[in-house]
N, C-alpha and C positions, 0 to 999 in steps of 0.2 A: 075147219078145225085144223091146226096148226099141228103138226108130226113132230113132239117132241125131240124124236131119235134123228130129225132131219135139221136138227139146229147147229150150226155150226161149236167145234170144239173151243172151250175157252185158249186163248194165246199162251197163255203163260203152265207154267207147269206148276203143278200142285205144293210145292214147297216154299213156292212165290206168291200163290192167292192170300188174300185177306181171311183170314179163319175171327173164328165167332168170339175172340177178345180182344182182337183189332176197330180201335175205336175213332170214326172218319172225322168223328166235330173237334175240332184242336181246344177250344174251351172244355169240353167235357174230358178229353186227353187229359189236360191240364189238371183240372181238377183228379181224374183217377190217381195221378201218379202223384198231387199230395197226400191224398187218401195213403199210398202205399206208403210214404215216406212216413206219415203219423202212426199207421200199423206196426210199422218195421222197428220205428223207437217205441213203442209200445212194447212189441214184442222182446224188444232188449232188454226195458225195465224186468220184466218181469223173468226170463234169462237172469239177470243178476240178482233178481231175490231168489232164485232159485240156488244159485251157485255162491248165494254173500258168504258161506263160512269160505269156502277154497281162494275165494276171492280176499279176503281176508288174509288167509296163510300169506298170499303172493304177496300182498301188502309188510306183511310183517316183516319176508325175505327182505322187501324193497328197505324197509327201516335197520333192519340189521345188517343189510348192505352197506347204507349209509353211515353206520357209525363204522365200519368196518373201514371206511372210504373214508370218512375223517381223522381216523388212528395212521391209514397209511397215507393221509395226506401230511401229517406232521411229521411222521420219518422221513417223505419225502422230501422235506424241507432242511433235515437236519444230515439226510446221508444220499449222496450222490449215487444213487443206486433205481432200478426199473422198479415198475409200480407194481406189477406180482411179486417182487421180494418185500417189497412193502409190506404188500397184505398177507404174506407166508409171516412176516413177525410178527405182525398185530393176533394173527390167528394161532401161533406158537408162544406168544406172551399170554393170550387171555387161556389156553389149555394147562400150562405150567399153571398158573395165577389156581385155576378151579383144582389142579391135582394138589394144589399146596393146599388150600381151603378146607379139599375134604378130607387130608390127610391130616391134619394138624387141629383140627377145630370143628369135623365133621361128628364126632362122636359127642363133644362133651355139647353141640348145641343142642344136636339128638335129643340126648338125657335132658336137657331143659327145653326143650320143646315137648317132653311127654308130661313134667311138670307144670306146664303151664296152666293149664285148664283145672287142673283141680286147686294151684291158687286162687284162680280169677273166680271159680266156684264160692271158696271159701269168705273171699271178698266181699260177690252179690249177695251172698245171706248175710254179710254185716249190713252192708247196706240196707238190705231192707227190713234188718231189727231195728236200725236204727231210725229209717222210716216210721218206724208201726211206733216206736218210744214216742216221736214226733207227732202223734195223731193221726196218721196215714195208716188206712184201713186198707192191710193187704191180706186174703182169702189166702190158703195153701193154694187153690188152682192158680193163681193166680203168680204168687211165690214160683210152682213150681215152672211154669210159663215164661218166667225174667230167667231162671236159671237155665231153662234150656237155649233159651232164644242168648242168652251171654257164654254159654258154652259153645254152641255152634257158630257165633263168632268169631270165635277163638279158634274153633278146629278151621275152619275157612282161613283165616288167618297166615296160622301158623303152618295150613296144607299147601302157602300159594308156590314157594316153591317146589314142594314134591309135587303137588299138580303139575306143574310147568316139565320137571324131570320126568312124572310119569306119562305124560302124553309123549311118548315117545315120538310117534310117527309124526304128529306138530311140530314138535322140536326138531325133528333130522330136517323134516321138508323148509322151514323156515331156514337151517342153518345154510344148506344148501343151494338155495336161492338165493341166501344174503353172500356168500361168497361166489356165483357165480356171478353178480349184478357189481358185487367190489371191483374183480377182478378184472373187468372188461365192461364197462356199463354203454358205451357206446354203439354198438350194436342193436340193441335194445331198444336206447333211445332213436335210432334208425328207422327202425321197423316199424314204433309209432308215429313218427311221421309220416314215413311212408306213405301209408293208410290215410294220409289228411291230402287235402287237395295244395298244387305248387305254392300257390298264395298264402297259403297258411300255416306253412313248414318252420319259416322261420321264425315267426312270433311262438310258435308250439315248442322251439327247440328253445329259444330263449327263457318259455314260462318254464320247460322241466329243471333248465341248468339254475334257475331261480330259484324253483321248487325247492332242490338237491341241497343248498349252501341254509335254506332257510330251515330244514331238516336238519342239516349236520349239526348247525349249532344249536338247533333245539335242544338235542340230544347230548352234544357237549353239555350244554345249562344243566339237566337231569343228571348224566353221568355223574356232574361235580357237584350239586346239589347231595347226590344220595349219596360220594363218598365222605362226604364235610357230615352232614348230618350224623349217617350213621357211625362213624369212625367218634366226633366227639359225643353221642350221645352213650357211648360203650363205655368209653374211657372215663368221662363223668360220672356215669352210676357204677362202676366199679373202685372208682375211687373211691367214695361212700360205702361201698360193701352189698350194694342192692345184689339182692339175687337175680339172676340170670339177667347179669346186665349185659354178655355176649349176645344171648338170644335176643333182647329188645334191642340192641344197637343193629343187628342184621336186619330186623322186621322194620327199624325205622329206616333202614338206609333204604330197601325193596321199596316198601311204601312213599318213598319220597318223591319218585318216577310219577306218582299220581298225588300231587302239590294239595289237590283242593281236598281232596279224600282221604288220603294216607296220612297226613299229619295228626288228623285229631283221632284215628281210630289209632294210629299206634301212641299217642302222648295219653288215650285212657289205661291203656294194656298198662303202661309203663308205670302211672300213678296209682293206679289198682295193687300192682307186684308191689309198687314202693310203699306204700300202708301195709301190708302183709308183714312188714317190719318193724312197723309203730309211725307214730305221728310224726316226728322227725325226718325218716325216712322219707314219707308220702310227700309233706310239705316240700322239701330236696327237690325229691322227681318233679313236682311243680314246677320249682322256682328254675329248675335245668332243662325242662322241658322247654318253657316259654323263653329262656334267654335263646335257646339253640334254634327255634322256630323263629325267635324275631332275627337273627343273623343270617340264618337260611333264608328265610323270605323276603327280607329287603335290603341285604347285599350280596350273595352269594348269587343267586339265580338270578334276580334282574340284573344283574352287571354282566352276566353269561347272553342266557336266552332272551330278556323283555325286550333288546334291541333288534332280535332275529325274528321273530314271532308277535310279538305285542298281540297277544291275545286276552283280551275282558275274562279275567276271572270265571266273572256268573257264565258266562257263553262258553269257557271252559269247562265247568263244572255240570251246563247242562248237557255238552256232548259227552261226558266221560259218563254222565246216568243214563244217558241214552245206550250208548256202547254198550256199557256192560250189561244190561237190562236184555239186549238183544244177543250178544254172544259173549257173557260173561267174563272171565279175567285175563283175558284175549282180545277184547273187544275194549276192555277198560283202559288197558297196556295201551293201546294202538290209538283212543281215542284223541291226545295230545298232536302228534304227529299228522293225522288224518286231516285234520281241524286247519293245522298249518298248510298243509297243502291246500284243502280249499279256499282258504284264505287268499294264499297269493296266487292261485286260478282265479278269484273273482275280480282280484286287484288289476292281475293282466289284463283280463277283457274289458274292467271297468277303462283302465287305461287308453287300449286299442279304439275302444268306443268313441274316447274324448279326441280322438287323434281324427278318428274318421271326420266325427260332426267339424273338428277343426278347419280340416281340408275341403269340406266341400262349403264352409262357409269362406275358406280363403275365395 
């Protein structure tokens, strides 16, 4: 019988032995280490449904960088001057711009914003006397169920702004972001390289700087979209005398950043207000509703954005219900721009794809 304690000492010292996750068959190796690699993006996925609001915020920063980045790219062009004095005006123009807003027009939209809701009230109970005149069998439970459900429409609405101002801590972190990503963005884009392997740095710096321009002028389309709409749809129904035609010119211009959704929830707000005046009135808000929608929609913005973006309506309108479904009027905001991006991410690889198979068929 063989003396255990007589066997000679192994060679190597103990920091160098094969320990019990050290695996000898190079197929099976192989195999573990896709195992980890499908784990690890596993793992990720679910890391970012953990973290999708923050991740979020950082996206917003990234968009509000970007339009920040486009305001200082046009001064750039008009004044011989460095790119942080750039972004110092565009960020000293839009704070003037909001102190003049709420100093000169913050009150009296106030007051028409707390009048809103009880026209629009007034309104759904014509509507649905005039229903029931019609033969349409509407119950009180039923009555009072259109009335709430078009009330809180309305307060949703008309809350999108102060929601936006009251989330404080959203708004500072998004603001934040977006001028530190303005003011220096390369760095950034640096770091996410980095992180990719040598081969794949440069097509990954090409898709972000692609990304960036197909962003900016999304966002130019919106910007000018929402000031053209909202501006003549104010100026229109106050020439007529519509009540609170400041308040629906702001609502429509807010709402115009979401094309497929915001048009027709604020052209009901606005024809709803416009019959609260009489038949004439309503008729109006109609007939100015639909001229301003058909000039915003198929010259204004597609002459901006549909050359930047060309994004399918329906496939717009289904990300912006998915968005907001999952992180509401943050999510809705953001779902436009998001969309763009992975657009021209899948275009990139589609691209890089055709180049490969190209090359290995040269």
């Amino acid at each position: 019988m063989t003396d255990l304690s007589e066997q000679p000492p192994s060679p190597l010292p103990i920091d160098q032995r094969a320990g019990p996750t050290d695996i000898s068959d190079p197929l099976l190796r192989l195999e573990a280490r896709r195992a980890a690699v499908w784990l690890g993006m596993g793992a990720l996925i679910a890391l970012a449904v953990v973290l999708a609001e923050p991740l979020l915020v950082v996206f917003g920063g990234m968009v509000f960088g970007a339009l920040i980045d486009g305001g200082a790219r046009l001064i750039g062009r008009a004044l011989p001057i460095g790119r942080g004095w750039c972004v110092a005006i565009v960020l000293v123009l839009a704070a003037a711009f909001i102190a003049w807003f709420v100093m000169f027009a913050g009150s009296q939209l106030a007051d028409q914003a707390a009048a809103l809701p009880e026209t629009v009230r007034q309104q759904a109970m014509k509507l649905i006397g005039w229903a029931q005149r019609h033969g349409v069998r509407i119950d009180t439970r039923m009555q009072q169920n259109l009335t709430e459900q078009a009330l809180g429409g309305v307060s949703a609405i008309t809350g999108i702004l102060g929601g936006i101002l009251g989330g404080a801590t959203t708004a500072f972190l998004i603001l934040v972001l977006g001028i530190y990503f303005a003011v220096d963005p390369a760095p950034y884009r640096r770091g996410l390289a980095w992180m990719l392997p040598l081969a794949a740095r440069d097509h990954f710096e090409g898709t972000l700087l692609q990304m960036g321009r197909s962003m900016r002028r999304l966002l130019a389309g919106r910007l000018l979209g929402m000031v053209v709409e909202g501006a003549t749809m104010g100026a229109a129904l106050a020439a007529f005398g519509v009540p609170m035609a400041g308040l629906l010119g702001l609502i429509s211009g807010l709402l115009a950043f979401l094309p497929n959704i915001g048009a027709p929830i604020s052209g009901a707000l606005m024809i709803m207000v416009g019959f609260s005046g009489g038949t004439n009135m309503g008729l109006y808000c109609i007939v100015i509703y639909i001229v301003v929608q058909t000039i915003d929609g198929n010259v204004v913005v597609p002459m901006v954005a549909k050359r930047a973006a060309d994004l399918a309506p329906a496939l717009v309108l289904s990300m912006q219900l998915i968005m907001g479904a999952l992180f509401g009027i943050l999510g809705l905001a953001l779902a436009d721009p998001l969309l763009a991006m992975l657009k021209v991410l899948l275009e990139r690889q589609g691209e890089a794809a055709h180049d490969k198979l190209a090359a290995n068929g040269a």
